[in-house]
One Martini backbone bead per residue (centre of mass of N, CA, C, O) as a GRO file, in nm:
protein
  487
    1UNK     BB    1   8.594   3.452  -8.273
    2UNK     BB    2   8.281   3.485  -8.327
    3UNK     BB    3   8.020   3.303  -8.468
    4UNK     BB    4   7.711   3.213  -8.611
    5UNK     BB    5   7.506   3.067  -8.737
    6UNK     BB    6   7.456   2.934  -8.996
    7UNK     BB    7   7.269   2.985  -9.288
    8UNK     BB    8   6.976   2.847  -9.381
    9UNK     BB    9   6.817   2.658  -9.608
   10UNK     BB   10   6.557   2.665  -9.798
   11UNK     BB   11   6.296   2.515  -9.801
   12UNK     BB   12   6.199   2.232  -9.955
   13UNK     BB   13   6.018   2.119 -10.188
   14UNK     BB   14   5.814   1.910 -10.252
   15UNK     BB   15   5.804   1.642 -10.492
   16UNK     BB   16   5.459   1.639 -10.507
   17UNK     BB   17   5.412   1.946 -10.521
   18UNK     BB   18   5.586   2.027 -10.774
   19UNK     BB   19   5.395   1.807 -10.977
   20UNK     BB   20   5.143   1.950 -10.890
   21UNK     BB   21   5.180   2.249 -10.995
   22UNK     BB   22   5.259   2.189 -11.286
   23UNK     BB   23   5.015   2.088 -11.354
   24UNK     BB   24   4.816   2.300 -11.312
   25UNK     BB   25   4.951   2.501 -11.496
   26UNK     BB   26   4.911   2.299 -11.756
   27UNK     BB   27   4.586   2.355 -11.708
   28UNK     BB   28   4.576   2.670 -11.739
   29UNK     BB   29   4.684   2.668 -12.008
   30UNK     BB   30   4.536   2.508 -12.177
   31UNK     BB   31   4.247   2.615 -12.103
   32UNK     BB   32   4.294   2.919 -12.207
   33UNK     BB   33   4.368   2.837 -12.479
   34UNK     BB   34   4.058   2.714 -12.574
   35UNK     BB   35   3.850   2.929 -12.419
   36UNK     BB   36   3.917   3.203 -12.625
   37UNK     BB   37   3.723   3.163 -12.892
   38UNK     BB   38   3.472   3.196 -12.796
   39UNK     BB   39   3.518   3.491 -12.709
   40UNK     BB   40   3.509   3.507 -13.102
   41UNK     BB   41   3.252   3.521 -13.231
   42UNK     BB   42   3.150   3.770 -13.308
   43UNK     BB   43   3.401   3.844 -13.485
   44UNK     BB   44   3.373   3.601 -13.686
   45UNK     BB   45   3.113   3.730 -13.824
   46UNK     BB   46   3.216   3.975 -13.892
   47UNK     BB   47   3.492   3.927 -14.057
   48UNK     BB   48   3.356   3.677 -14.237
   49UNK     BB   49   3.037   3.715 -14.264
   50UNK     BB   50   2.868   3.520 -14.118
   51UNK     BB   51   2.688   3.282 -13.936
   52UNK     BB   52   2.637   3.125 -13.650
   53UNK     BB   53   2.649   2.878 -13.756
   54UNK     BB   54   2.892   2.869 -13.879
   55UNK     BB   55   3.063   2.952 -13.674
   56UNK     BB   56   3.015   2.761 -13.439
   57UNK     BB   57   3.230   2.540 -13.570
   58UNK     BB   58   3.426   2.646 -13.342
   59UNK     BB   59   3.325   2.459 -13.152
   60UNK     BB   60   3.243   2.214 -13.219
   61UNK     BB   61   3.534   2.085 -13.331
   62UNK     BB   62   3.613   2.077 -13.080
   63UNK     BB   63   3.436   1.875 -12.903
   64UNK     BB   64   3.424   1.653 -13.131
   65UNK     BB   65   3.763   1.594 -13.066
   66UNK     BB   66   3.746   1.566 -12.770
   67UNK     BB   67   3.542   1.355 -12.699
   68UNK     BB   68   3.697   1.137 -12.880
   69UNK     BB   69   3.994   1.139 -12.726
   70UNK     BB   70   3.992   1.163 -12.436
   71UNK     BB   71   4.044   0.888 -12.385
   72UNK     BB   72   4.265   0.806 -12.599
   73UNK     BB   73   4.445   0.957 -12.474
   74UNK     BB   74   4.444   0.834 -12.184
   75UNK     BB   75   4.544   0.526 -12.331
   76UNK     BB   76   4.820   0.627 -12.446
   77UNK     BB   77   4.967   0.717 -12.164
   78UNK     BB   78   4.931   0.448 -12.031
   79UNK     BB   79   5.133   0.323 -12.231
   80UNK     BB   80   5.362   0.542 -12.339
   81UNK     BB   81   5.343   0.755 -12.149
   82UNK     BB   82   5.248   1.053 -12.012
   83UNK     BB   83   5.462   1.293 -12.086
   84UNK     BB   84   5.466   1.239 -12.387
   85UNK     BB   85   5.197   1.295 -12.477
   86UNK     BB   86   5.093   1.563 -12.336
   87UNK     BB   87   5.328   1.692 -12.503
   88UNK     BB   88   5.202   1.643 -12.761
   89UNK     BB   89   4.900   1.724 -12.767
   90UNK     BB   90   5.000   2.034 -12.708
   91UNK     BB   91   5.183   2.093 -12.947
   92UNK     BB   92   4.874   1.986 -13.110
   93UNK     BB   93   4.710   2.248 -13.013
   94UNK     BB   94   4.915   2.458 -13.079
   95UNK     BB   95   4.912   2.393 -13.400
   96UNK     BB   96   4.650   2.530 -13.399
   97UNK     BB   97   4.621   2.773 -13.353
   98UNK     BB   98   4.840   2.841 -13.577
   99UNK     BB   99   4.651   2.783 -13.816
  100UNK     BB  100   4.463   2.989 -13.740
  101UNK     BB  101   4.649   3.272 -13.762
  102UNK     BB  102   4.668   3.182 -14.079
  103UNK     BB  103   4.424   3.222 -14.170
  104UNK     BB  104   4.189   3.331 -14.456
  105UNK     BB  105   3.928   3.142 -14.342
  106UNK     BB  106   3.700   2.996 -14.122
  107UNK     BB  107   3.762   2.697 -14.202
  108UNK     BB  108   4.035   2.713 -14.078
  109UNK     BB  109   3.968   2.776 -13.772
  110UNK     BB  110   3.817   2.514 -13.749
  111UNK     BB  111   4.043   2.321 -13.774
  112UNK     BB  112   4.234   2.449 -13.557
  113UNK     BB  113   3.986   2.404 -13.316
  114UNK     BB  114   3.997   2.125 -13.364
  115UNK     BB  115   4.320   2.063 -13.289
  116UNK     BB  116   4.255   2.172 -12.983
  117UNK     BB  117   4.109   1.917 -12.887
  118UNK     BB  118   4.352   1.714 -12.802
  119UNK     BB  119   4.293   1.914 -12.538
  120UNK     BB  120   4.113   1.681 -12.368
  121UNK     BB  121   4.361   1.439 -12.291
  122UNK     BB  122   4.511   1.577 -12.070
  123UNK     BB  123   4.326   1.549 -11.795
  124UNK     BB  124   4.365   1.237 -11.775
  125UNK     BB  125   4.634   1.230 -11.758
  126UNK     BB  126   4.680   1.398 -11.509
  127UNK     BB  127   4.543   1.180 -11.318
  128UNK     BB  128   4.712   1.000 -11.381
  129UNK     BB  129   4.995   1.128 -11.255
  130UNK     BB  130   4.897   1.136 -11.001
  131UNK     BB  131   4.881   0.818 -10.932
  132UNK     BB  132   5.180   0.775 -11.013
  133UNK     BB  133   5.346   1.064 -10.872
  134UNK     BB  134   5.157   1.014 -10.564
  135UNK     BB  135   5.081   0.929 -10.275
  136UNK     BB  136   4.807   0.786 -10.243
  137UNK     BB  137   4.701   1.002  -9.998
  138UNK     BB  138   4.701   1.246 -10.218
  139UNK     BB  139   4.511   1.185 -10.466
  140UNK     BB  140   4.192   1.342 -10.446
  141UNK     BB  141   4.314   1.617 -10.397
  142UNK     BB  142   4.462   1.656 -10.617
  143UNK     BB  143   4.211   1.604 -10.838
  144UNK     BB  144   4.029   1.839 -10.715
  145UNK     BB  145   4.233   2.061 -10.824
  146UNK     BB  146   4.262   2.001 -11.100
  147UNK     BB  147   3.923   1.986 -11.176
  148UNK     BB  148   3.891   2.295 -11.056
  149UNK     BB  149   4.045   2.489 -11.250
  150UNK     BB  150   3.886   2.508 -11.510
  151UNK     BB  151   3.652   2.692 -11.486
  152UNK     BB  152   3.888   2.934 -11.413
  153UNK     BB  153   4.034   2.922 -11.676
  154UNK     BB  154   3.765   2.952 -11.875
  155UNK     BB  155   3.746   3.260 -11.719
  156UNK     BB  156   3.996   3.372 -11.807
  157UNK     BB  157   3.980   3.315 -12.102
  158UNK     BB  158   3.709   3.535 -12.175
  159UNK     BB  159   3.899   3.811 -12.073
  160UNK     BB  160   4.159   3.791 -12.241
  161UNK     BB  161   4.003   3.815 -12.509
  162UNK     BB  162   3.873   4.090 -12.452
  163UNK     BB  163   4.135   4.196 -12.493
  164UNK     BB  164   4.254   4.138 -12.718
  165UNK     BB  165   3.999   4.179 -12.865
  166UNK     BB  166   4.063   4.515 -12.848
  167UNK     BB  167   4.398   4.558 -12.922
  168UNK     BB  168   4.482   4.331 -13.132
  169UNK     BB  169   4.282   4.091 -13.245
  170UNK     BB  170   4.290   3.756 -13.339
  171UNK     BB  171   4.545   3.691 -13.420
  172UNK     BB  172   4.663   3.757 -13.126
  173UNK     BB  173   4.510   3.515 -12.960
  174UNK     BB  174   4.623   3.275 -13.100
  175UNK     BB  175   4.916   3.390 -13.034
  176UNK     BB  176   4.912   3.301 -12.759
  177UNK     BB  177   4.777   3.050 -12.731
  178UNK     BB  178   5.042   2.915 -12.858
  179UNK     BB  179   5.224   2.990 -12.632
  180UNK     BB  180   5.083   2.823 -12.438
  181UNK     BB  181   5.104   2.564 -12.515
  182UNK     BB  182   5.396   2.520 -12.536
  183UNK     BB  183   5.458   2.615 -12.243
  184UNK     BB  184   5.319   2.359 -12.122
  185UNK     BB  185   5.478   2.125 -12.257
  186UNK     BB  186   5.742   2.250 -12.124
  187UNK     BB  187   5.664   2.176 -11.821
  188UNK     BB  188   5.605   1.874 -11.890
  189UNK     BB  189   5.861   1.834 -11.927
  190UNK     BB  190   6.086   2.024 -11.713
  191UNK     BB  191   5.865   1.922 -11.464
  192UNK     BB  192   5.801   1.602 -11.540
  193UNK     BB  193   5.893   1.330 -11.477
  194UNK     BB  194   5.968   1.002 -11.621
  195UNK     BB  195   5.714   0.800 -11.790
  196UNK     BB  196   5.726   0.451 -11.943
  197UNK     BB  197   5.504   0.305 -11.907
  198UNK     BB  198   5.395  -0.029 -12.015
  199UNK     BB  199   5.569  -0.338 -11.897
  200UNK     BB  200   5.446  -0.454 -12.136
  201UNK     BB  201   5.335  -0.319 -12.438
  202UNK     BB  202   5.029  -0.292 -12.563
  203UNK     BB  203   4.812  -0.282 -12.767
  204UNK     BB  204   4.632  -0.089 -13.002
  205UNK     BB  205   4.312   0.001 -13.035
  206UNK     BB  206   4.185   0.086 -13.312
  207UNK     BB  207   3.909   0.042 -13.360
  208UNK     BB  208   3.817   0.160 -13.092
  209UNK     BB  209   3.870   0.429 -13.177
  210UNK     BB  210   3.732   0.487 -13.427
  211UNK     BB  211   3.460   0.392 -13.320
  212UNK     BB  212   3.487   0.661 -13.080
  213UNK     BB  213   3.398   0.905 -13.280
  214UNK     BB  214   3.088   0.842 -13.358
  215UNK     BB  215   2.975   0.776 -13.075
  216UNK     BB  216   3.026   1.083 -12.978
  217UNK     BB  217   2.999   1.295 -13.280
  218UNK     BB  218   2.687   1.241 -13.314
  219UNK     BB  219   2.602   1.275 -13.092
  220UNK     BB  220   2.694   1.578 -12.975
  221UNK     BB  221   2.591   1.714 -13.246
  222UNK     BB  222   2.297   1.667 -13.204
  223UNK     BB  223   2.279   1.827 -12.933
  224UNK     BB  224   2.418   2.101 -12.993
  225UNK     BB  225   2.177   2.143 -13.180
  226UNK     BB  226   1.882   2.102 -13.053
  227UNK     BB  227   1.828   2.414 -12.956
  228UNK     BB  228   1.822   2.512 -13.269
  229UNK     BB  229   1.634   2.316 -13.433
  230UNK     BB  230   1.560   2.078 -13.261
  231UNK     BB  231   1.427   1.752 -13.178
  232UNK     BB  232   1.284   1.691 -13.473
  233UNK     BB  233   1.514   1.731 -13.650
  234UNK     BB  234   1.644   1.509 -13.861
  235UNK     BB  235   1.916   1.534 -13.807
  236UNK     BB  236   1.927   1.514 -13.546
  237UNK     BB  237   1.818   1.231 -13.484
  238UNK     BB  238   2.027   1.103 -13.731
  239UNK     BB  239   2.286   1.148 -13.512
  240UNK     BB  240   2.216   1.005 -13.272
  241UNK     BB  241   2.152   0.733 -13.388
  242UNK     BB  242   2.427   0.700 -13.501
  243UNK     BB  243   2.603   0.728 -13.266
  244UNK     BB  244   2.457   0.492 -13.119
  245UNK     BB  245   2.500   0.252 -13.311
  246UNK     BB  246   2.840   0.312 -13.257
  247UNK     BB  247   2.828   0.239 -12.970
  248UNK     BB  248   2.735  -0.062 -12.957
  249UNK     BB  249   2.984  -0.155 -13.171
  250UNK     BB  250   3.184  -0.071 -12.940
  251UNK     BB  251   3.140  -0.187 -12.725
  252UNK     BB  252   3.134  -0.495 -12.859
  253UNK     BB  253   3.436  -0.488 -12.920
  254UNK     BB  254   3.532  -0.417 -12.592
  255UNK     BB  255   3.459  -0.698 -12.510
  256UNK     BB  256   3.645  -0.869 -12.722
  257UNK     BB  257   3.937  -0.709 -12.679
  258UNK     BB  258   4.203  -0.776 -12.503
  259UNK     BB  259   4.291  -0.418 -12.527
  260UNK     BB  260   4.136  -0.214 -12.509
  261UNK     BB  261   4.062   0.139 -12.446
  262UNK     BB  262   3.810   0.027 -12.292
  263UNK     BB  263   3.712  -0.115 -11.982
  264UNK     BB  264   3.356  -0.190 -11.982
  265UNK     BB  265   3.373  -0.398 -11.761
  266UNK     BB  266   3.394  -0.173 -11.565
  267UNK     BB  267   3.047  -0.173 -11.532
  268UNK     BB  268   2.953  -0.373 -11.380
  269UNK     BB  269   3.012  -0.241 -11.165
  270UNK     BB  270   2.868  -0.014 -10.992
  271UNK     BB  271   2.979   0.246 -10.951
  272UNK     BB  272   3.073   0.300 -11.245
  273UNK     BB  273   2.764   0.286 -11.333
  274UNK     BB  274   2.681   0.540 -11.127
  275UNK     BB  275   2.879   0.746 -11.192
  276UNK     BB  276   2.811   0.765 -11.502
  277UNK     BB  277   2.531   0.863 -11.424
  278UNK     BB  278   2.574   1.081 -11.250
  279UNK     BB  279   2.773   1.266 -11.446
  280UNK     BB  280   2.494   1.280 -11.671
  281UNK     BB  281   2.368   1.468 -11.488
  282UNK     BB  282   2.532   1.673 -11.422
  283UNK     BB  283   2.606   1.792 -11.717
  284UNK     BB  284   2.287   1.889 -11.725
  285UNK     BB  285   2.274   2.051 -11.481
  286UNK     BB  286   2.457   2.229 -11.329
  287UNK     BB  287   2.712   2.196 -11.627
  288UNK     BB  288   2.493   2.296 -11.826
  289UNK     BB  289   2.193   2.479 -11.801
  290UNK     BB  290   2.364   2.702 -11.594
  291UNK     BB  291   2.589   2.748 -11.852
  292UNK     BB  292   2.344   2.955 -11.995
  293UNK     BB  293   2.181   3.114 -11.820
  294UNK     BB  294   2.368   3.286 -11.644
  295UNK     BB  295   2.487   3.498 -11.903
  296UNK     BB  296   2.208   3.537 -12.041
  297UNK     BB  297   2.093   3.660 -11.729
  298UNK     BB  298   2.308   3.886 -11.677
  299UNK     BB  299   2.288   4.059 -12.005
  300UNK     BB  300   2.054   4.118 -11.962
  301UNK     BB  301   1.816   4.349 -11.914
  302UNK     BB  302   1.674   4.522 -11.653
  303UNK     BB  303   1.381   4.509 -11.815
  304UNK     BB  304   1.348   4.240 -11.803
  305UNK     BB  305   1.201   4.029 -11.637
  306UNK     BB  306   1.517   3.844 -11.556
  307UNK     BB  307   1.747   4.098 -11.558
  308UNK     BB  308   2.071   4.285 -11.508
  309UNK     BB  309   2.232   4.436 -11.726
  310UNK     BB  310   2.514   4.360 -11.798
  311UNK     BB  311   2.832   4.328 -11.926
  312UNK     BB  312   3.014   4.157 -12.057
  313UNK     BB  313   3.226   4.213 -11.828
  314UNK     BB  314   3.098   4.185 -11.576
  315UNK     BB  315   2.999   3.890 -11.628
  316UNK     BB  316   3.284   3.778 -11.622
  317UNK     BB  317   3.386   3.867 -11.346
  318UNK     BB  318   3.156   3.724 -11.222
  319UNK     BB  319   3.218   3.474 -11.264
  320UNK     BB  320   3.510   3.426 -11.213
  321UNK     BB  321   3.448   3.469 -10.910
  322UNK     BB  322   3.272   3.208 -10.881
  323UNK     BB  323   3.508   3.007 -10.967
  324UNK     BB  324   3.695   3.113 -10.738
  325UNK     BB  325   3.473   3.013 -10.526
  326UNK     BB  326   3.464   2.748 -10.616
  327UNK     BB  327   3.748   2.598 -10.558
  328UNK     BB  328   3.720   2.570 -10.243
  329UNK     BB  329   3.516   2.300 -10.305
  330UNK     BB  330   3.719   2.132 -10.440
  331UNK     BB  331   3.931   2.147 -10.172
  332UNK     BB  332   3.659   1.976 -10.021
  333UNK     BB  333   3.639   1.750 -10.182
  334UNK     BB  334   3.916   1.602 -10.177
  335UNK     BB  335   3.908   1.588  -9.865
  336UNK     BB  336   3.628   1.405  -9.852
  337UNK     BB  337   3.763   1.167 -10.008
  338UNK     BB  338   4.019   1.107  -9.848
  339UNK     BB  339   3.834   1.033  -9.545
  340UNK     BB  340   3.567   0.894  -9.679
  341UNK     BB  341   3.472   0.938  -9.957
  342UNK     BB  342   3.339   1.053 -10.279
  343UNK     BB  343   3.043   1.032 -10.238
  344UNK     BB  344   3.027   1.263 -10.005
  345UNK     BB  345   3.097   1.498 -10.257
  346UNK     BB  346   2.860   1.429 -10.433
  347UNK     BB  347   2.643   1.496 -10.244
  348UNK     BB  348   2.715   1.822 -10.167
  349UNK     BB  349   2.648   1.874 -10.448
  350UNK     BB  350   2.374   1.801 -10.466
  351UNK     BB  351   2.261   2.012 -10.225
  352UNK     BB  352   2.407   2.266 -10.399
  353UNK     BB  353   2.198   2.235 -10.680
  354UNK     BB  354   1.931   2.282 -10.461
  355UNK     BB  355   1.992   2.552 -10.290
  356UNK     BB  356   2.124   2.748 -10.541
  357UNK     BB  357   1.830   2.749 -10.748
  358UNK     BB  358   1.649   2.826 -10.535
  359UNK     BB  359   1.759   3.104 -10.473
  360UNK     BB  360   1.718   3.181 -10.751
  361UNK     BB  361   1.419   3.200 -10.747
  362UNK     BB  362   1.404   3.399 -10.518
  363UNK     BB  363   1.646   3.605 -10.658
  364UNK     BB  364   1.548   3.718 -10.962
  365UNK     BB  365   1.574   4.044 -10.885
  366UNK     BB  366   1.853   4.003 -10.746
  367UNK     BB  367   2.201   4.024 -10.800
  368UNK     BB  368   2.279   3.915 -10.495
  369UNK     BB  369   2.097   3.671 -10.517
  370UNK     BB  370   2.218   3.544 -10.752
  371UNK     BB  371   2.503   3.529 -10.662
  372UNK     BB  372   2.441   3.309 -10.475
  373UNK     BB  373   2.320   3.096 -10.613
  374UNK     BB  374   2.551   3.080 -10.830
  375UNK     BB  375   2.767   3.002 -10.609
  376UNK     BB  376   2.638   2.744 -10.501
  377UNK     BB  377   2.632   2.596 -10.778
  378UNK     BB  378   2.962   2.636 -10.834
  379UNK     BB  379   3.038   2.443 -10.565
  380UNK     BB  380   2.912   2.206 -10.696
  381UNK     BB  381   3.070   2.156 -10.910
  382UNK     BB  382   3.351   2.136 -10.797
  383UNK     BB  383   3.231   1.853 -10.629
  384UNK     BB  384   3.165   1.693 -10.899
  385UNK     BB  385   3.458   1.745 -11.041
  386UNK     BB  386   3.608   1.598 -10.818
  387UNK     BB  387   3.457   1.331 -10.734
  388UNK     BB  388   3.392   1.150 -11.020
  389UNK     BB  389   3.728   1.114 -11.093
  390UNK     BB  390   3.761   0.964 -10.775
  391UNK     BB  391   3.563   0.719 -10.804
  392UNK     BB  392   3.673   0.569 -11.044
  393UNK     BB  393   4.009   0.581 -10.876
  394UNK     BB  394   3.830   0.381 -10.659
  395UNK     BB  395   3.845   0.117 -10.868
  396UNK     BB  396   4.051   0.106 -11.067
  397UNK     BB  397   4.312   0.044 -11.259
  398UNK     BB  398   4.636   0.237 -11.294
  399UNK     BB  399   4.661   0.146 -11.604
  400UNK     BB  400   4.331   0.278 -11.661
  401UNK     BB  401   4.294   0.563 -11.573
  402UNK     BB  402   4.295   0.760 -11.834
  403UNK     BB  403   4.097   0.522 -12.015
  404UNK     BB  404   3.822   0.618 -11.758
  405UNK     BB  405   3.847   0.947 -11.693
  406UNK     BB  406   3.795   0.990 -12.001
  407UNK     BB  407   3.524   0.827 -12.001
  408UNK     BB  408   3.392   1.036 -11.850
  409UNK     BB  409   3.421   1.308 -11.975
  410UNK     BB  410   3.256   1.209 -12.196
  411UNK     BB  411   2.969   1.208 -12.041
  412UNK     BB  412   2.970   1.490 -11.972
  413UNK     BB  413   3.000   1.624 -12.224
  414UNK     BB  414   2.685   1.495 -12.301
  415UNK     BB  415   2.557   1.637 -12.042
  416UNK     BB  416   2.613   1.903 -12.116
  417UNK     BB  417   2.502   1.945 -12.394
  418UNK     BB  418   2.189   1.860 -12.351
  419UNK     BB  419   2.185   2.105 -12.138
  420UNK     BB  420   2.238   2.332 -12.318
  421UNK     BB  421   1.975   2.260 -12.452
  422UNK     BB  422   1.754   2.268 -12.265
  423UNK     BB  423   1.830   2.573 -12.182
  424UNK     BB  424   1.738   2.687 -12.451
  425UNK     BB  425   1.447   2.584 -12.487
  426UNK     BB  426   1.337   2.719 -12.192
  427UNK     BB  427   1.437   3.020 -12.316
  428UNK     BB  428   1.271   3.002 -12.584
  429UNK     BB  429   0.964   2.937 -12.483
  430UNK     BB  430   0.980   3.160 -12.219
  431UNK     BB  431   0.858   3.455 -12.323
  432UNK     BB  432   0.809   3.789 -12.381
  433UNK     BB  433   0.570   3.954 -12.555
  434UNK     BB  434   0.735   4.028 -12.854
  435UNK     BB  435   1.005   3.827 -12.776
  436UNK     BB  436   1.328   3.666 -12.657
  437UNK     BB  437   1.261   3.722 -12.343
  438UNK     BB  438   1.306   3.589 -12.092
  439UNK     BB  439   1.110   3.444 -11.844
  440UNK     BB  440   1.038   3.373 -11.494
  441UNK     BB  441   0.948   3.084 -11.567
  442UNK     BB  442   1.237   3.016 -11.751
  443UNK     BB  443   1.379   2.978 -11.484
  444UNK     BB  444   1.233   2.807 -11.324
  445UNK     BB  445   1.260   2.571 -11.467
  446UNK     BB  446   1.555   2.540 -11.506
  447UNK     BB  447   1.593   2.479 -11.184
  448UNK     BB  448   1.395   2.241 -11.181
  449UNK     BB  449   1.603   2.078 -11.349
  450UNK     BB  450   1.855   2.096 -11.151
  451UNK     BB  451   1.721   1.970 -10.919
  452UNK     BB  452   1.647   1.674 -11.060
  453UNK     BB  453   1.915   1.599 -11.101
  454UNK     BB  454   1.997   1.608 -10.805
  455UNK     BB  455   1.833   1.411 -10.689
  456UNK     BB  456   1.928   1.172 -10.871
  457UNK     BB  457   2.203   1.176 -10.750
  458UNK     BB  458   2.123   1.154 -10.461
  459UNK     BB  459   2.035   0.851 -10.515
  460UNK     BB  460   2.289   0.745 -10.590
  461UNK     BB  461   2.460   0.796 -10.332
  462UNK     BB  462   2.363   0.532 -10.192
  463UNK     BB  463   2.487   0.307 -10.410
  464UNK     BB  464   2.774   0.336 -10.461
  465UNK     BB  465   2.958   0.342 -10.201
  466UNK     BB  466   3.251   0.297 -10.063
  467UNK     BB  467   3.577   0.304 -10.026
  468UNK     BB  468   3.818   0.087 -10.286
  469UNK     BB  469   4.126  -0.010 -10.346
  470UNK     BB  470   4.174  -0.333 -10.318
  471UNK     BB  471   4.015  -0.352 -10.649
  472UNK     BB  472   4.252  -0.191 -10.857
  473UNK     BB  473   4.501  -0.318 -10.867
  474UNK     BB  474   4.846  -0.315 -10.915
  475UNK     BB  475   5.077  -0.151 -10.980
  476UNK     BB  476   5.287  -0.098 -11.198
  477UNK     BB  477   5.619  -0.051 -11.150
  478UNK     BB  478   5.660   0.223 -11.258
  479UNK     BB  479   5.468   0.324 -10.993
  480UNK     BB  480   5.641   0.259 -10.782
  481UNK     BB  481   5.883   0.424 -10.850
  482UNK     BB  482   5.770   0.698 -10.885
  483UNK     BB  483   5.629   0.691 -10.578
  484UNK     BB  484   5.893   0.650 -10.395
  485UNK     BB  485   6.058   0.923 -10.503
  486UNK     BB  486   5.795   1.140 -10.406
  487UNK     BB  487   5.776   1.060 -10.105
   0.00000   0.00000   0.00000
C-alpha cells in the first residue's frame, strides 16, 4: 500500500513580519482610539451646554499633553525597555478614556482627553522597537509603514465616531476607544518579544522632562489659539513667549546634563538640524493648512464660492478613501528610503506638495478635480511623514531612537498647529461679501502657502545628505540579540 507525501506544513510568518503587523495593529488601535473624540465635538456641545471654546479645551488637552510627552515617552522607552513602558502608555491612555466614559461635566472629558495624550509616545517607541527587534536592511521600510498608517486611522477612527454617536450617545465612543486602548496594550505584551532597555540603565533626566512640559505646551497653545483669537491677542503672544523662553531654559539644561532627555547636541549635525527644519515646513504645508482647507471646502454647500456640497459622512468617506490611497505613498516612501535613502523621498513630498495644490487650484469647481488634488497631497504627506523619522533615524545612535524621533514628532505637531492657524487666518480674510463663506481668493492663497513651504523643504533636500548609518554608533548588546533572534 503506497501512501502519497506527507501534508506540508503552512508556511511560517517570519519573525520579523509578526513584530511589523503586531505594531501597525496596536498603531491602528492607539489612534482610532484617540482621534474618535475630534468627530464628538457638536455633541458635546450639545450635551454640556458648552461652547466652541470651551469645547475645544478637549482636543487642546490631548494635544498639549501629547506634544510635551512626544519625547519623553520616547526616550522612557529607551532606558527601561520599550515594550513595557508602550503597554504602560496604552493602559494610561485607555484610562483616560475610561475617566471621559464616567465624566458627570465638559471638564472631566477634557481630563480624560489629556491622560489620552500619552498614547502620543506610542509611535516614537514604536519606531525604537522596529529598530531594536528587524534587521537594519528592513528598518526604513518598517518606519514608513509605521508612520504612514496615522492619518488612516485617523480618518477611521472619524467614521467610526459618527456611527457611534449615531446610534450609542458619547459615552458609548468612549467605551470602545477603552476597549481599543486596553486591546493594543494586550497585543503590545503578548505579541511582542521582551526588550530590557539599556544596561546599565542611565539615570533620567527628570528637569529635562519638566522643562519639556511648557517649552512645548505654551508655543503649541498659542499656536493653536492663534487662528481664533488673532495673532495680536495678548494671550496668544504671551504664551508663545513663555513657551520659548523655556525652550531656551531646556535647550540650556540638556546642553549640561550627562544623560538629557533629548541629546540636542545631535542637533550640531547638518542633517538632523535641517530635517527638523524640513519637518516644521511640513507640518505648516501639506500637513496643517491642508487639513482644516479640505474637510471645510469639501462640506461648503455648493452655492459657496469655492464648496463642494458634501454631507459630513461624505467628506469623511471621501477623506478616508484618500488617506488609503496615500498609505502606497508611505510603502514607495519606505522603498525609496530603502535603496537609495530618505531624503530623496522627501524630494518626492515636495514635488507632490507643488503638483497636488496646483490642481487644486485650477479644479476649484471640479469635485474630481479637488479629489485628485487633494489625493496627490495626501500622498506627498505620507512619503513626508515616513521620510521625516527615517531620515533622523540615519543619524542617531540606536539608544536614542525613541527620544529622537519622538522630538522630531514634537516639532511636526507644532508645525501642523501653526498650519492650522495659518489655514484659519487664510479661510477666515477672503470670504464672500456680507457671509463666512471662503471664495476662491482664499483657497487659492491657502494653496500657494503649502506651494511655498513646499519649495523651501525641497531646497532642504539638496543639503541634507545622503544616507549614512556608519556614524550612529553600535547599538547596546540588547538590540544586537533582539535583531539576531528576528533575523
Amino acid at each position: 500500500m503506497t501512501t502519497g507525501p506527507a501534508p506540508s506544513a503552512p508556511p511560517r510568518v517570519p519573525a520579523h513580519t509578526r513584530v511589523l503587523i503586531a505594531l501597525i495593529a496596536i498603531e491602528i488601535f492607539a489612534v482610532t482610539e484617540t482621534a474618535m473624540a475630534i468627530a464628538a465635538i457638536p455633541t458635546f456641545m450639545r450635551v454640556f451646554e458648552a461652547d466652541s471654546a470651551a469645547v475645544g479645551w478637549t482636543t487642546t488637552a490631548y494635544l498639549l499633553v501629547g506634544a510635551a510627552f512626544a519625547a519623553t515617552g520616547g526616550r522612557l522607552g529607551d532606558i527601561f525597555g520599550r515594550r513595557k513602558v508602550l503597554a504602560l502608555l496604552l493602559l494610561a491612555a485607555a484610562g483616560g478614556s475610561l475617566i471621559s466614559v464616567l465624566a458627570t461635566d465638559l471638564w472631566m472629558v477634557v481630563l480624560g482627553r489629556g491622560a489620552q495624550g500619552l498614547a502620543a509616545g506610542a509611535l516614537p517607541i514604536s519606531f525604537g522597537l522596529v529598530r531594536e527587534l528587524l534587521p537594519e536592511r528592513r528598518v526604513p521600510l518598517a518606519i514608513a509603514l509605521l508612520g504612514g498608517i496615522v492619518p488612516i486611522s485617523a480618518g477611521a477612527g472619524g467614521l467610526i465616531a459618527g456611527v457611534l454617536l449615531d446610534h450609542g450617545g458619547w459615552r458609548v465612543l468612549f467605551m470602545a476607544a477603552t476597549a481599543m486602548g486596553v486591546t493594543a496594550a494586550l497585543i503590545t505584551w503578548t505579541g511582542l518579544p521582551r526588550t530590557p532597555g539599556l544596561k546599565p540603565r542611565p539615570s533620567i533626566d527628570m528637569v529635562g522632562a519638566v522643562l519639556l512640559v511648557p517649552a512645548t505646551a505654551f508655543v503649541l497653545f498659542g499656536l493653536t489659539q492663534a487662528g481664533g483669537w488673532g495673532w495680536t491677542n495678548a494671550w496668544v503672544i504671551g504664551s508663545i513667549a513663555v513657551g520659548l523662553i523655556a525652550s531656551v531654559a531646556w535647550v540650556s539644561w540638556e546642553r549640561r546634563v550627562r544623560e538629557p532627555i533629548v541629546d540636542v547636541r545631535q542637533f550640531r549635525d547638518r542633517k538632523v538640524a535641517l530635517t527638523t527644519l524640513a519637518t516644521l515646513l511640513v507640518g505648516m504645508g501639506g500637513q496643517g493648512t491642508a487639513t482644516i482647507m479640505a474637510p471645510i471646502i469639501l462640506q461648503m454647500p455648493d452655492s459657496a464660492p469655492v464648496g463642494m456640497g458634501l454631507s459630513p459622512t461624505r467628506a469623511g468617506v471621501v477623506m478616508l478613501c484618500i488617506a488609503v490611497v496615500g498609505y502606497g505613498g508611505a510603502a514607495a516612501s519606505g522603498r525609496i528610503a530603502q535603496l537609495v535613502g530618505a531624503r530623496w523621498a522627501l524630494a518626492v513630498a515636495g514635488v507632490l506638495y507643488i503638483v497636488g495644490p496646483t490642481v487644486w487650484i485650477f479644479q476649484a469647481q471640479s469635485l474630481p478635480g479637488t479629489i485628485i488634488g487633494l489625493g496627490l497631497t495626501s500622498i506627498g504627506s505620507a512619503f513626508a511623514f515616513s521620510a521625516t523619522p527615517n531620515l533622523i533615524v540615519e543619524v542617531v545612535p540606536s539608544a536614542q531612537t525613541g527620544a529622537a524621533t519622538g522630538m522630531n514628532r514634537v516639532v511636526l505637531n507644532v508645525g501642523v498647529a501653526a498650519g492650522l492657524a495659518v489655514g484659519s487666518i487664510i479661510l477666515a480674510t477672503w470670504t464672500a461679501t456680507g457671509t463666512h463663506l471662503p471664495t476662491e481668493t482664499a483657497l487659492t492663497a491657502g494653496c500657494l502657502f503649502i506651494i511655498g513651504c513646499a519649495v523651501l523643504t525641497l531646497l532642504l533636500t539638496v543639503f541634507i545628505g545622503n544616507a549614512r548609518r556608519a556614524g550612529a554608533g553600535r547599538p547596546p548588546a540588547s538590540d544586537v540579540g533582539a535583531k539576531s533572534a528576528m533575523a
